[in-house]
N, C-alpha and C positions, 0 to 999 in steps of 0.2 A: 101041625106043630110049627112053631113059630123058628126061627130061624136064628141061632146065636150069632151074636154080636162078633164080632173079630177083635182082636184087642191087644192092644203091639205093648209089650213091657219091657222098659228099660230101667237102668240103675246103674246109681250111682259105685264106687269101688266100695265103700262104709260096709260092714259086718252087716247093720241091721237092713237095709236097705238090698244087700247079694241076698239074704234070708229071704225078705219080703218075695224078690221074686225068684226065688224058685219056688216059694208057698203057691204063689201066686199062677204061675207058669203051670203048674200040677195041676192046678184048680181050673182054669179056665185055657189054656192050650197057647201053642206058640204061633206068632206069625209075626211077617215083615212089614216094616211099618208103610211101606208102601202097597201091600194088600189088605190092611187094618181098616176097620171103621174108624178107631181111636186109639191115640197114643196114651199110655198112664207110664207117667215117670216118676220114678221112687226115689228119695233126693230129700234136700233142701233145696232152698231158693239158689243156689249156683249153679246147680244142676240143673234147674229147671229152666233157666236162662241159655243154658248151655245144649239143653235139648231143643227150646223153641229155635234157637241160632242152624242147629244142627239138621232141623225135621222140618224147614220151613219148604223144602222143595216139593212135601207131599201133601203142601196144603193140608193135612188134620189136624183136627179137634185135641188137644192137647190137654189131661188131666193129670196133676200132682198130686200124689198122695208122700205124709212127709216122713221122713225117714230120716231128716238133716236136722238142724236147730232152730232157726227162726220159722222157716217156713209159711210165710207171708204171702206165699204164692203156692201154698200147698193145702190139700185138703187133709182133716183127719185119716190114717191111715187104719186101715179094717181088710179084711181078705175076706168077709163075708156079704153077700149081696152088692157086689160091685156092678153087675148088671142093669140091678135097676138103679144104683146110684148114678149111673152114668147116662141113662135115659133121662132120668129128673135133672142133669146139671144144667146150669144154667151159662152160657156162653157169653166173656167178654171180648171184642175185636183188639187189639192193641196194631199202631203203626209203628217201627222201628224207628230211630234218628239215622241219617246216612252223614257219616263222617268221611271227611275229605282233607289230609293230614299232609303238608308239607314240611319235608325235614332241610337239615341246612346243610347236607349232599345234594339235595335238590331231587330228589328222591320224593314220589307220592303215595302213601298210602288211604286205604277208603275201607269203610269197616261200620256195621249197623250194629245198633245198641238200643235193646229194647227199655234201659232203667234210664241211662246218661252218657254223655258225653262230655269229659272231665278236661281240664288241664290243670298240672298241679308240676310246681318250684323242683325242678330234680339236682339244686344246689345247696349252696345255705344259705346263698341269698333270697329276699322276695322275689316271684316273678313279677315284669312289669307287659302289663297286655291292654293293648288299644280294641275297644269293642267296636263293631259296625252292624247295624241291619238294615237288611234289603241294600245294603251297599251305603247306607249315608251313617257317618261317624256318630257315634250315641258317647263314648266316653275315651277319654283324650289316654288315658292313664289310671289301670288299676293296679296299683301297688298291691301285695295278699299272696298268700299261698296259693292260689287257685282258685279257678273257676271250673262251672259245669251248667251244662242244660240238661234238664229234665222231662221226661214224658211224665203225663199222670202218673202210668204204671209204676215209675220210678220216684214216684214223689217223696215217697216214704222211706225211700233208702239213702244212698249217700245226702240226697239234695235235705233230707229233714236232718240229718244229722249238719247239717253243715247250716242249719237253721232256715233252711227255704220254705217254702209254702205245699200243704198238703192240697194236690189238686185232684179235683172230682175227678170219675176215669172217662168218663163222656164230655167235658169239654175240650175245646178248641184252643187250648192255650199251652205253651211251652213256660216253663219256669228257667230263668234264666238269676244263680246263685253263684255269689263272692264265697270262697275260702278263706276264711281269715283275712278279713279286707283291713289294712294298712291306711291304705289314702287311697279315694274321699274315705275318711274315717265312717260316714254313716251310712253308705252304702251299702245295702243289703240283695240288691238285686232289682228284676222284675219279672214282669209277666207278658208276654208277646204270646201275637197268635199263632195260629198251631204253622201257620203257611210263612211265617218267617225262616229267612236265611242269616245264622248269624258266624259272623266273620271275629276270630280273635287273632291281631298281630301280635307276635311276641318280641317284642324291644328287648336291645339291649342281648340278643339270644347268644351271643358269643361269653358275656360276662355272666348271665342269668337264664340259664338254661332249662329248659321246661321239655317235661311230656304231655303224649297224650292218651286218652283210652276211651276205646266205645264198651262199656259194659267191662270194664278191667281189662282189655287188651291194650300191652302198652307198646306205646310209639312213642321212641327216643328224640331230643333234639330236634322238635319243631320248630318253623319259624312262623307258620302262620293253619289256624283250622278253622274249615267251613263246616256247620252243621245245620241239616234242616232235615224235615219230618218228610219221610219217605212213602205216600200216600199207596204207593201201586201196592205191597208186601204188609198180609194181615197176619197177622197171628189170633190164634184162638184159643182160649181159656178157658177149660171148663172149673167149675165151682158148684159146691151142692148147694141145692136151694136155702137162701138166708143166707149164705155165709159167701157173698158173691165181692169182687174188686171192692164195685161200689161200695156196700155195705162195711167192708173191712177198711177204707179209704177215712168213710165218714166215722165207725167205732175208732181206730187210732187218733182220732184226734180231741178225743172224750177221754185217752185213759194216761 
């Protein structure tokens, strides 16, 4: 006889999600996520950002099933056959951004973000921010509500509402997206490699005051943030066969 699986479940506070697992928990037993084969978290996609953040020390395999709204990073949610759904999923790698946050106390904070790494106007003036990579100035002055870098993973979230570029989950490139760009008016952004370091100053931070946030963690009153792709810290993804990153990366951008 073949040996079950271990299978660590978490959830989010939501009615339907507490339900899911105790269904869940009755059906297949409890354990810690650090003796699991695999993590299933019951969620939306905040959740499940909030779990990989969380579950990143035990290095596993991480599957969402959804139980929140969008759920873009969740699988259809079933309490039956999860066993072998989770033998057939299919595993995406993702790398975090590591943010590196200087406030105008002089004060540093540092924080990984698996979607983005934002900064966005926390006055009613525009923020004005000097961009730099790999250390040499790329733009003198972006006037806009903000900016962000983006992982593939995160291409679809903030950075496509904010009209950036939908990127495959397997290349090597960061997306680098204006908020509301002001001046250069047609500014829209670009695309750097994944091993870029980019540097935003924030001018003017006494008059035009800016945050920032890795994944929605906000950090007040910066004056200047470093962001680059954290290669050492993998996260894993599970997803049922067809219906993987990739596949849902390249369908959103058809529909």
């Amino acid at each position: 006889m073949s040996q079950r699986m271990k299978i660590a479940f978490v959830a989010s506070d939501v009615d339907s999600a507490q339900e899911a697992l105790s269904d869940l928990t009755a059906k297949y037993g409890v354990h810690k996520p650090e003796e699991a084969d695999v993590i299933v978290a019951l969620g939306g996609d905040g959740f499940m950002l909030q779990t990989l953040h969380k579950m990143q020390p035990y290095a596993r395999p991480i599957y969402g099933m959804n139980r929140g709204t969008v759920g873009f990073l969740m699988n259809a949610y079933s309490a039956d056959g999860l066993e072998e759904r989770l033998k057939q999923a299919e595993e995406a790698v993702i790398n975090p951004l590591a943010m590196r946050a200087v406030c105008r106390d002089g004060s540093i904070h540092e924080a990984l973000a698996i979607n983005e790494v934002s900064l966005l106007r926390a006055g009613q003036q525009a923020a004005k921010l000097r961009i730099s990579v790999d250390g040499k100035p790329r733009l003198d002055e972006l006037v806009c509500d903000g900016a962000l870098v983006s992982t593939p993973a995160g291409s679809t979230a903030y950075n496509y509402s904010a009209h950036g570029p939908i990127l495959p989950i397997g290349s090597d490139v960061l997306a680098l997206t204006a908020v509301a760009p002001f001046r250069p008016r047609r500014w829209r952004g670009a695309l750097l490699p994944k091993s870029s370091t980019v540097r935003f100053d924030v001018l003017e931070a006494d008059k035009r005051p800016v945050m920032a946030g890795a994944d929605s963690q906000p950090v007040r009153d910066v004056v200047s943030v470093e962001v680059r792709s954290e290669p050492a810290i993998k996260h894993r993804i599970l997803f049922d066969p067809g219906h993987g990153l990739e596949e849902r990366l390249i369908r959103e951008q058809f529909t």
